[in-house]
C-alpha positions in Angstrom: 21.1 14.4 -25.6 22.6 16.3 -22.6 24.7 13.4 -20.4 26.1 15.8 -17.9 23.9 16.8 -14.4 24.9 20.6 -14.3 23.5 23.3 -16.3 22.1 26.5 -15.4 20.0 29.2 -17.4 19.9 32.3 -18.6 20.0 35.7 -17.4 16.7 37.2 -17.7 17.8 38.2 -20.9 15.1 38.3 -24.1 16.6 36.0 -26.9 16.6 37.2 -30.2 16.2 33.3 -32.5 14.8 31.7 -35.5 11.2 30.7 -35.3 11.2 26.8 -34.5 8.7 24.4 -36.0 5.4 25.4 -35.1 3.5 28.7 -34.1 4.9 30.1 -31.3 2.6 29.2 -28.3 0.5 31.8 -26.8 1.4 32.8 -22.9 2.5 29.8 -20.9 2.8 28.6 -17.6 6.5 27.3 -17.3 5.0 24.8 -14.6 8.5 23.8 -12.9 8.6 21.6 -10.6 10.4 22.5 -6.6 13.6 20.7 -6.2 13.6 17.4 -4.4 14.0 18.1 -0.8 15.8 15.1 -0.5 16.3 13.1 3.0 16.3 15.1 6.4 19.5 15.0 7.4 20.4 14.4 11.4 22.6 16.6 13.4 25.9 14.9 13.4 27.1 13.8 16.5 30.4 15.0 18.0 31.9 13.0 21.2 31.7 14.7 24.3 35.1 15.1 26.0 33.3 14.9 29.5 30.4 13.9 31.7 28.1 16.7 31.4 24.6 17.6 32.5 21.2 18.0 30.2 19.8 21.0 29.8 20.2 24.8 30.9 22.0 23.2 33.9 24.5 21.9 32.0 25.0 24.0 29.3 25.4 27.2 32.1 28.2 24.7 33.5 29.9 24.3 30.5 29.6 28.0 29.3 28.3 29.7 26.5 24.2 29.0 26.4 23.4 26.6 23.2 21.3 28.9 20.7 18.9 26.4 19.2 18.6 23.4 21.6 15.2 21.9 20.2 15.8 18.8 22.5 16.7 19.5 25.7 19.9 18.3 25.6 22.2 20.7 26.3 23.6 21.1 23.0 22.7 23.0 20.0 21.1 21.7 16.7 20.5 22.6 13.5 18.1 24.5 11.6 18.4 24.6 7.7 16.4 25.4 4.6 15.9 23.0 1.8 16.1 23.1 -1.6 12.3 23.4 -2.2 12.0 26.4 0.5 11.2 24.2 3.3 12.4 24.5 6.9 13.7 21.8 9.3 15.1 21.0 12.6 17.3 18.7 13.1 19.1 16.8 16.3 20.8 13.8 17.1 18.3 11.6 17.0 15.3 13.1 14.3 14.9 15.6 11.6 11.2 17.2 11.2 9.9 20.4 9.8 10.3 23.7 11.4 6.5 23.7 12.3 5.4 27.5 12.5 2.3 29.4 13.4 1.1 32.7 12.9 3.2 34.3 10.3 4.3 35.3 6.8 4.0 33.0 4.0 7.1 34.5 2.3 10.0 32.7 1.5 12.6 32.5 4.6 15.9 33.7 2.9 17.6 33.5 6.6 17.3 32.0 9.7 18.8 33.4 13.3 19.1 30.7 16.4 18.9 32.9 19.1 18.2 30.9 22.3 15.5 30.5 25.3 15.0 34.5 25.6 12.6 33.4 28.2 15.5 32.4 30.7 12.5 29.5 31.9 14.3 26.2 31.0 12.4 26.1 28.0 12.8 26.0 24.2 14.8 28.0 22.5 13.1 30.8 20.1 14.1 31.6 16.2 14.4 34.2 14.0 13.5 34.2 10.3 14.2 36.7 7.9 12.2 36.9 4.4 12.9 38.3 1.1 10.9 41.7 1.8 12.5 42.2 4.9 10.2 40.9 7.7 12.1 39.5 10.9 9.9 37.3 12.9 10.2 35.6 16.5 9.2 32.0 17.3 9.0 30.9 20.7 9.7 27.8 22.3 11.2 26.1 18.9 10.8 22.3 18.8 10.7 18.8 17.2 7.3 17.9 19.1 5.2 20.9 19.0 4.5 24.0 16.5 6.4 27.4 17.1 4.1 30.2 17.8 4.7 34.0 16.5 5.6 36.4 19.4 7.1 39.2 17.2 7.9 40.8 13.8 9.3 43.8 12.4 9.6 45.2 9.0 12.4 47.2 7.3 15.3 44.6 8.0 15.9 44.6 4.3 18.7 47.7 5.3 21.2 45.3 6.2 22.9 42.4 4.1 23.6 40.0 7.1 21.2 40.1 10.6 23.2 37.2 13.0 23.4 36.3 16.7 26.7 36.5 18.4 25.9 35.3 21.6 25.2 36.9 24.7 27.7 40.0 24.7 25.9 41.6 27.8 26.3 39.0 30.2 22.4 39.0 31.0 22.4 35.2 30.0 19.9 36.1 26.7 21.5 36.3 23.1 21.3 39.2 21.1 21.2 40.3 18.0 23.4 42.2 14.9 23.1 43.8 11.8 25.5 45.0 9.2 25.1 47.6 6.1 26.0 47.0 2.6 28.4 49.8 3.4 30.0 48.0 6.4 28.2 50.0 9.5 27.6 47.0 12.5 24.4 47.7 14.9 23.8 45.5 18.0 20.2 44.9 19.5 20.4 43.9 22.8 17.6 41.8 23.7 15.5 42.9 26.3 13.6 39.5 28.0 9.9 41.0 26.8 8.2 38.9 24.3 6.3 41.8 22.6 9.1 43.8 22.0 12.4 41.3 22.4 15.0 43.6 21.4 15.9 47.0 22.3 17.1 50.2 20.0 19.7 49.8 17.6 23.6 51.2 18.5 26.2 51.4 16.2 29.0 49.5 16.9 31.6 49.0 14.0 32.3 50.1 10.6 34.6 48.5 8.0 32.7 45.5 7.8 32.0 45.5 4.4 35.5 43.2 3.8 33.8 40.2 5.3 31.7 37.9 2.9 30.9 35.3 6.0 30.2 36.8 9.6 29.2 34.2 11.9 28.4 34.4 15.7 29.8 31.9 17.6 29.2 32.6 21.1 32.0 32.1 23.8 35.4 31.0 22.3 38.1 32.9 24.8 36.7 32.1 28.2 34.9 35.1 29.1 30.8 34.1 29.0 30.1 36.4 26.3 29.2 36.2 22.6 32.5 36.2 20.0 32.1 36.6 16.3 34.6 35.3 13.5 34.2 37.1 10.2 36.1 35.6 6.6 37.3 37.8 3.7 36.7 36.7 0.3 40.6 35.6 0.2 39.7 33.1 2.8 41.3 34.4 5.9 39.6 34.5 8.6 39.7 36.8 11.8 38.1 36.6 15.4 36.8 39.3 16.9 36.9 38.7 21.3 34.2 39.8 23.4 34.7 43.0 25.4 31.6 42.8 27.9 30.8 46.7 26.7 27.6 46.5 24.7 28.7 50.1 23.2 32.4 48.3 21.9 31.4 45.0 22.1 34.5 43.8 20.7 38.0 43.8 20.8 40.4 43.9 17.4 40.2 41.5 14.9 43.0 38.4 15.3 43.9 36.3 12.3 43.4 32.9 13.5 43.4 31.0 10.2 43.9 31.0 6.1 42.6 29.0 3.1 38.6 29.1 4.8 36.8 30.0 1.2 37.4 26.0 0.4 33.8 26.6 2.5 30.6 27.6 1.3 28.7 28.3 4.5 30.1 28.3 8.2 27.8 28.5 11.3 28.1 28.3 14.7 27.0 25.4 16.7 27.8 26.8 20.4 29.8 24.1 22.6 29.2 20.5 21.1 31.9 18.0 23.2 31.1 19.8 26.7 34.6 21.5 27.3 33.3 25.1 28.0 34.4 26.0 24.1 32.7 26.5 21.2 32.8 25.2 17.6 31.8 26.2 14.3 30.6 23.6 11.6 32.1 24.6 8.0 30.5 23.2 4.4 33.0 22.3 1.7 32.0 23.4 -1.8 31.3 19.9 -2.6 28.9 19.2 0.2 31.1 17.8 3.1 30.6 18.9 6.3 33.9 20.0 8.9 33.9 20.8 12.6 36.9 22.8 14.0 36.8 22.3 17.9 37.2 25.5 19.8 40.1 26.1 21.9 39.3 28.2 24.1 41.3 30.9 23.0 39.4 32.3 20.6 40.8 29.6 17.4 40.4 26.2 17.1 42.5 23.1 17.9 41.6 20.2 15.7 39.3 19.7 12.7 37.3 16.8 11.6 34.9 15.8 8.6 31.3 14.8 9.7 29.1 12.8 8.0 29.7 10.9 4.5 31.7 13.0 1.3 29.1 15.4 -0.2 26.2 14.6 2.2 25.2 18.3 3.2 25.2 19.6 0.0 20.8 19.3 0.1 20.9 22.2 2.6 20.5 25.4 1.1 21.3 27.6 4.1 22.2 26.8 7.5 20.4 28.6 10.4 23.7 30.8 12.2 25.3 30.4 8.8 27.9 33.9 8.0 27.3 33.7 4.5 24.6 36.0 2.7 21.7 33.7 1.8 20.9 33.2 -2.0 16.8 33.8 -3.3 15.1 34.3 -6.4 16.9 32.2 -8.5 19.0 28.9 -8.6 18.1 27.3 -11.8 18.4 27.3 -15.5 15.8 26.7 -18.0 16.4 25.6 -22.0 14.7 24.9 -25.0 16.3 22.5 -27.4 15.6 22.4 -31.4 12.7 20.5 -31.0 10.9 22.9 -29.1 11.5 20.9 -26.0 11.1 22.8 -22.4 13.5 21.4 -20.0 14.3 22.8 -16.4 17.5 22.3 -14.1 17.9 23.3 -10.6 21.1 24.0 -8.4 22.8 21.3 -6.6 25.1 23.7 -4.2 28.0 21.5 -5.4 28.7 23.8 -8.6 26.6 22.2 -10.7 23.2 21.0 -12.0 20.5 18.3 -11.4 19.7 15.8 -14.1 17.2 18.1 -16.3 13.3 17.3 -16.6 11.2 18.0 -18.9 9.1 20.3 -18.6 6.4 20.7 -22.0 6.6 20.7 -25.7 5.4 23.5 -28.2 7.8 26.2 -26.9 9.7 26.5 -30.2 10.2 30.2 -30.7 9.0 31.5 -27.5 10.1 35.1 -26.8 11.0 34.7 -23.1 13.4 34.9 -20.4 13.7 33.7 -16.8 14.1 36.1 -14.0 15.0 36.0 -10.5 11.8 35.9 -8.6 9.4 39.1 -8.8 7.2 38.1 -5.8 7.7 36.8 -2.3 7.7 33.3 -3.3 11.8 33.0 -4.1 11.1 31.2 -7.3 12.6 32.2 -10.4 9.8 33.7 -12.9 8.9 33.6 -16.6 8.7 36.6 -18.9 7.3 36.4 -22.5 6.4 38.7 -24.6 3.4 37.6 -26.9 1.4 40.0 -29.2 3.4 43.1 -27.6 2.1 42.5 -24.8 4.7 41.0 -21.2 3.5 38.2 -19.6 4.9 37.2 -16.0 3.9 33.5 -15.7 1.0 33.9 -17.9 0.0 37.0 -16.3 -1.2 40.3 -18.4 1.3 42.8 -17.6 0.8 45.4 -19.7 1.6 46.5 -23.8 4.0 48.3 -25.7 6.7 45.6 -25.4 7.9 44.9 -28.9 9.7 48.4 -28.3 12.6 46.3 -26.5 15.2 44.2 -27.9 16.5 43.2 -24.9 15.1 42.1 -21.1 16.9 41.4 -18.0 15.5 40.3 -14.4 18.5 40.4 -11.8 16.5 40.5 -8.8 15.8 43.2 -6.4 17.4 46.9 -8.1 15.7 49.2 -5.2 15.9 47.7 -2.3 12.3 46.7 -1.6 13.1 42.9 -1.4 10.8 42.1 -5.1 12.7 41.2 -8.0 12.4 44.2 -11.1 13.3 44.1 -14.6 15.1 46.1 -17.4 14.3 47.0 -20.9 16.5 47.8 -23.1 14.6 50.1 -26.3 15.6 50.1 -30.2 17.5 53.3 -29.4 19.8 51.9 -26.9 18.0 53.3 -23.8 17.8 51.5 -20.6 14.9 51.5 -18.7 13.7 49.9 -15.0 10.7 48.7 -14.1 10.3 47.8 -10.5 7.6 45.5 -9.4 4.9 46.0 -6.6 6.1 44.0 -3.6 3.5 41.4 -4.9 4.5 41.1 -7.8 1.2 41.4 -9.4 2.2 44.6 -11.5 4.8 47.5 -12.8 5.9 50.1 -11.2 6.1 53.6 -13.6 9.7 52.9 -15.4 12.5 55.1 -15.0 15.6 55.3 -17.4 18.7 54.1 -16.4 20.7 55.8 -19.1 21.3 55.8 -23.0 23.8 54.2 -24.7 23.4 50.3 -24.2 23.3 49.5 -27.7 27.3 48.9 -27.3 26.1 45.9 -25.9 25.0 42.6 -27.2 23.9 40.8 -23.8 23.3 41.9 -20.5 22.2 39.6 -17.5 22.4 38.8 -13.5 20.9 36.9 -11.3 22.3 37.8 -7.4 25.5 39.1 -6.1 28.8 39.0 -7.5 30.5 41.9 -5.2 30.1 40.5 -1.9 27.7 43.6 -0.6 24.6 41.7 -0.9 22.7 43.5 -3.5 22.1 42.2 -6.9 24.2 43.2 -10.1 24.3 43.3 -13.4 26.9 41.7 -16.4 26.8 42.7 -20.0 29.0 41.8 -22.9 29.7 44.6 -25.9 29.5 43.7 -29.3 33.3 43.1 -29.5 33.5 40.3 -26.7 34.4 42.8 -23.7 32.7 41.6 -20.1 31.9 44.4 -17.7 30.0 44.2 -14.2 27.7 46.6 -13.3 27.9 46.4 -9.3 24.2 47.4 -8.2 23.4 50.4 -5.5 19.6 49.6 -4.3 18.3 53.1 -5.6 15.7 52.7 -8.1 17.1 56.8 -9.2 20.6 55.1 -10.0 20.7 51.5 -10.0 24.4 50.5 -10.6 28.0 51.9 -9.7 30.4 52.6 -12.8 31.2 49.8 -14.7 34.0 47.3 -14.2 35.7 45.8 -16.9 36.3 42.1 -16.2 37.6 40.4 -19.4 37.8 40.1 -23.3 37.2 37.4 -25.6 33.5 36.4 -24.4 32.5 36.5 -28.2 34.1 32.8 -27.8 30.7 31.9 -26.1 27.2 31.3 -27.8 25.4 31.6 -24.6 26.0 33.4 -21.0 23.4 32.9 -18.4 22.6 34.4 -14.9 21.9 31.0 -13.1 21.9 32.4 -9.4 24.4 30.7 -6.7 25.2 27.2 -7.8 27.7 26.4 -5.4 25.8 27.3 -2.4 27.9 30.1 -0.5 25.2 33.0 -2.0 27.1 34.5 -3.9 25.6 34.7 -7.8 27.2 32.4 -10.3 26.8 32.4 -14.2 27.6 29.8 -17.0 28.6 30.3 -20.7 28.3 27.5 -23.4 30.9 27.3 -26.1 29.0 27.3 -29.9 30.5 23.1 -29.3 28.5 22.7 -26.4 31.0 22.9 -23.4 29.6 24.4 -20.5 31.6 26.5 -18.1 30.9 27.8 -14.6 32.3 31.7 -13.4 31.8 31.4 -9.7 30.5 34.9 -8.1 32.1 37.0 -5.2 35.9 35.8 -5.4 38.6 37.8 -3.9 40.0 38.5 -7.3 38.4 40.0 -10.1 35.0 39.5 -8.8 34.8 36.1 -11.0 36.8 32.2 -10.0 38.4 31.0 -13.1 36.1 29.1 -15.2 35.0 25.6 -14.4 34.2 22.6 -16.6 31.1 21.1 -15.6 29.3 19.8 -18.8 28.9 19.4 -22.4 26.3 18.8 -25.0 24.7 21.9 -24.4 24.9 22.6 -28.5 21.6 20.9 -28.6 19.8 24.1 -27.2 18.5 26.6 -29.4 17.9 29.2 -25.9 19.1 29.0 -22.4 17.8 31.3 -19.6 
């Protein structure tokens, strides 16, 4: 019996086992459960350092406009997704779903706070951002009353972060930002028209690419604009001052801090104690929430823990947050001797939930679990039964027993669907990306020959900081190389990088997606004993933390995906 709470699975990778007791069952539905939501957190309360107003009035007196005031207060709140997908606002005083009318199902991968647009006293409005790219606009945000549609545009998908930095124009609305995988920052200025809220794109930056959290702050030095801080993998952290010139919107970037990857997500919470400054809420690893007070100056004067040790760790990502949201896969799934299904989900703490069972009768199953092929943002099941590829039970086709190995990583060509790769008898490597439904295969192209060097390959997210996903595969004599991922479905990965040796010392390596809830893509490896060990995604160094502890037992498994 597995004691230990953490656990992920595998990498989308087809298992090559021993039949178990039994016939190995025809296609099945994996039927797992969403993670408990758990309880809606409130807005945690910061003291005021001075009698100030409700409302627009007051927040104009103070300074920077609050970005998602769903209360009329004055003061921002918070917006976060769940762990089962769901959406909620919270303030001081209640915590309710983000109530929404008019648009995509999808799954919400981001969400953008980006003010009252309107300039009319009222609610604020909200951006969300879903895996295929679609941006929509809610107006009038709020605890009481639904949200309605008033915009939406495709194609977003061509950045790796969209945030809100404020109002860098001075026109009292807050506008928007995108950055490239490559590093290249766009501002949209919002225009003050509901049917078209933001105007043309303008470059404004390059060399972004060395920040894995951007987060828009709004007004930190004094000035009434919009201010961004931006962290590097290596936990520094530098402010960025507003100019007032929407074509150089900012000045150059001033260290202000160090040691800030001890966070998993920051955001910006615009002015909280009424003192004209702004201040940013930061996440420890372990679910603990921080507030650093602004100073006014553009850094921060004192910092305080909100809330009881570990309590925030149920949010999966912040609205404002800087960090690049995770999607498509934050679980593990295993099969023990018996031919026991059980599931685990991701706690954001670095490890795993208590595992559930799931069914019986899945002894020698030929199957894999895969970030998420349709718009949903749940992980998916591949089997292959009969030579014939199943996707949650669905026919996809024949011709399969010509593969010895599968992978599902996520998105490979930038259309926001997860895809999958085949690796033939031969050693060629072949990609098949999905419809953006999901509900088929996309002609296959070949990736290259000459994977037969390799014993195991998986992914599941980002482990380079650049927001697309990537690939990991071990050779034959223990040697770990990453495969950093491009978005072209012509040539999916960059040149490898060799990471390590002596991964023959594991039984199992899995793709489990972002356990510690900063994004980035995780993976764990199981010692033939049983010890499990987490290799956190994205660091500084290396591309890979040093391994962590977080279980044993795991010997009892016959697969893990």
């Amino acid at each position: 019996m597995v004691t230990c709470t953490a656990l992920l699975l595998s990498t989308g990778m087809l298992l090559s086992r021993p039949a178990m007791a039994g016939t190995p069952a025809p296609p099945l539905s994996a039927a797992k459960p969403a993670p408990a939501a758990g309880p809606k957190l409130l807005m945690p309360s910061l003291p005021a350092s001075g009698a100030r107003a409700a409302g627009a009035e007051g927040a104009a007196a103070a300074g920077s406009a609050p970005r998602a005031d769903f209360d009329g207060d004055g003061r921002s709140d918070l917006v976060y997704r769940e762990l089962d997908g769901s959406l909620t606002l919270s303030t001081q005083t209640t915590a309710v779903e983000f109530s929404r009318t008019g648009g995509s199902k999808d799954f919400v991968k981001d969400i953008i706070p980006v003010g009252d647009q309107d300039l009319n006293g009222g609610r604020p409005e909200v951006l969300t951002l879903t895996t295929l790219g679609r941006l929509e606009l809610y107006g009038n945000a709020s605890t009481t009353a639904s949200a309605n549609l008033r915009w939406y545009g495709n194609g977003w998908n061509i950045y790796n972060k969209v945030f809100s930095p404020g109002d860098v124009d001075g026109d009292g609305r807050a506008d928007l930002m995108g950055r490239t995988p490559e590093g290249d920052l766009y501002l949209y200025l919002a225009s003050g028209t509901p049917a078209t809220p933001f105007q043309g794109r303008t470059k404004v930056g390059y060399g972004w690419q060395v920040y894995d959290q951007i987060v828009g702050i709004g007004d930190n030095d004094g000035d009434g604009k919009g201010d961004v801080i931006a962290r590097k993998p290596d936990g520094s952290l530098d402010f960025f001052g507003s100019t007032g010139d929407p074509g150089a919107p900012f000045k150059q970037a001033t260290g202000i801090g160090a040691m800030w990857d001890v966070f998993n997500q920051i955001l910006g919470v615009d002015d909280q104690d009424g003192d004209g400054d702004t201040e940013v809420y930061a996440r420890r690893k372990n679910g603990t929430l921080m507030v650093y007070t602004g100073s006014g100056t553009g850094g921060y004067d004192t910092r305080e823990t909100l809330g009881a040790t570990g309590e925030w760790a149920p949010v999966a990502q912040f609205g404002g947050a800087g960090n690049l949201p995770a999607h498509g896969k934050e679980e593990l799934l295993a099969i023990d001797k018996r031919g026991a299904l059980y599931w685990y989900h991701a706690v954001n703490n670095g490890g795993l939930s208590a595992r559930q069972w799931i069914a019986n009768g899945w002894g020698g199953v030929n199957l894999t679990n895969v970030s998420s092929v349709d718009p949903n943002g749940e992980s998916d099941v591949v089997e292959i039964y009969n030579n014939r590829l199943y996707i949650e039970s669905k026919d996809m086709g024949g011709g399969w027993n010509a593969f010895n190995l599968l992978a599902g990583p996520g998105d490979l060509n930038g259309d926001g669907s997860g895809d999958l790769l085949a690796r033939d008898r031969s050693g060629n490597l072949y990609l098949y990306p999905t419809t953006v439904t999901g509900s088929a295969l996309r002609a296959r192209t070949l990736v290259s020959g000459g994977w037969q060097t390799y014993n195991w390959f998986f992914g599941a997210g980002d482990y380079t900081n650049d927001g697309r996903n990537d690939l990991l595969a071990r050779t034959t004599t223990g040697t770990l190389y990453l495969f950093p991922g491009t978005g072209s479905a012509t040539k999916p990965f960059q040149g490898r990088i060799k990471l390590g040796e002596g991964f023959n010392a594991y039984a199992k390596l899995v793709a489990t997606g972002d356990l510690t809830g900063d994004g980035k893509g995780d993976f764990v490896a199981a010692t033939p004993g049983g010890d499990l060990y987490r290799f956190d995604g994205g660091a500084a160094k290396n591309y890979f933390g040093p391994r962590a502890k977080i279980g044993y037992g795991y010997q009892t498994y016959s697969g893990m995906y």
